[in-house]
N, C-alpha and C positions, 0 to 999 in steps of 0.2 A: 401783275397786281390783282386780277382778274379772281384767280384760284384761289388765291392768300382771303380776299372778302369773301370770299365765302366757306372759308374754314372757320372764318371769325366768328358768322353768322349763326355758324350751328355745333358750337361746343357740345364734345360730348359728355365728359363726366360729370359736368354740373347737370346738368337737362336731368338725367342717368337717376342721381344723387338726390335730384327734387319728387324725383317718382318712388323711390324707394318708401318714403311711410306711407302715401296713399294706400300703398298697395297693402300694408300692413291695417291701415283704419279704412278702409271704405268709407264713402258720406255714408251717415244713414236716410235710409228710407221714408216717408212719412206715408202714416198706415192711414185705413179706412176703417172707419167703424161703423160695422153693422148692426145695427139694434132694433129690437121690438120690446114691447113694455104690454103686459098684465096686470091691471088689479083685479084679486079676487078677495072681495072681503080686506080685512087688515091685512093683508097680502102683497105686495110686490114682486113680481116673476120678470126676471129683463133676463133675454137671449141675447150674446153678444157675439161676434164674429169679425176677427180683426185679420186685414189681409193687407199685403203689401207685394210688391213687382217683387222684387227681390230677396225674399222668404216663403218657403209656400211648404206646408203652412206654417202661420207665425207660432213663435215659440214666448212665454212670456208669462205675467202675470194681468190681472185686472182687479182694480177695485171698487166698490159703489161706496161713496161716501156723503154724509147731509151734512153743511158746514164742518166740525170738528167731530163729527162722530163716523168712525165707521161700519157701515154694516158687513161686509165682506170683502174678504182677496182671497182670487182663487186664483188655481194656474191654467192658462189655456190649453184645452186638449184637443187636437187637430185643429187649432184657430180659432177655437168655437167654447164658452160656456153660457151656462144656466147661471143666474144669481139668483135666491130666494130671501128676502126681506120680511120676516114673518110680525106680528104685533108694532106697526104704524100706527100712529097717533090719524082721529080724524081730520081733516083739512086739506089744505093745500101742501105739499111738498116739490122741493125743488131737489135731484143727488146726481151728483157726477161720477161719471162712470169715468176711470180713467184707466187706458192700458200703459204699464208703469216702462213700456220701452224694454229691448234687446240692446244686443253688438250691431244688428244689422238696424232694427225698428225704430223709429224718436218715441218718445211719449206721447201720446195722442188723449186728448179729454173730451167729452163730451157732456150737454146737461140735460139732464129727463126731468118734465114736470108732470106731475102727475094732482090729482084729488084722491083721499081715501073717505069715504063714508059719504 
């Protein structure tokens, strides 16, 4: 009875047959965002740098957005872009920076506030 419980225990072709899509979708990753922020003048200057364990470097897009407006999307080059935000209104602003996710990466957002004038 011995050998029988433990054939039972560890089926093979199911276990086999549960691993098959993982291996096709990986979890994704959740990334880091690196960011530094410039104002010069009406100016916004944000360097951004998205990294993750398991991409290197990330492959992707990114975009700065202020409620319903967007100011840019550009595509990551070595993990890494520049975004320029030129003619800001003076005040207070709030834009999020969001990397819009891979196959491997989640989406990841972040929010920069800044003053102009």
């Amino acid at each position: 009875p011995i050998p029988q419980v433990s054939r039972i225990s560890l089926p093979g072709p199911p276990a086999a047959g549960r691993g098959e899509p993982e291996a096709e979708a990986p979890e994704q990753e959740k990334p880091t965002l690196k960011t530094s922020k410039k104002v010069k003048g009406k100016k916004l200057v944000v360097k951004v740098r998205v990294l993750a364990d398991n991409q290197s470097p990330v492959t992707g897009q990114v975009e700065l957005t202020e409620g319903k407006k967007l100011y840019a999307l550009k595509t990551l080059n070595n993990g890494k872009k520049k975004l320029v935000v030129k003619g800001l209104k003076k005040g207070f602003h709030s834009v999020k920076l969001t990397f819009l996710g891979n196959d491997l990466v989640k989406k990841r957002a972040k929010t920069l506030s800044f003053s102009i004038g």
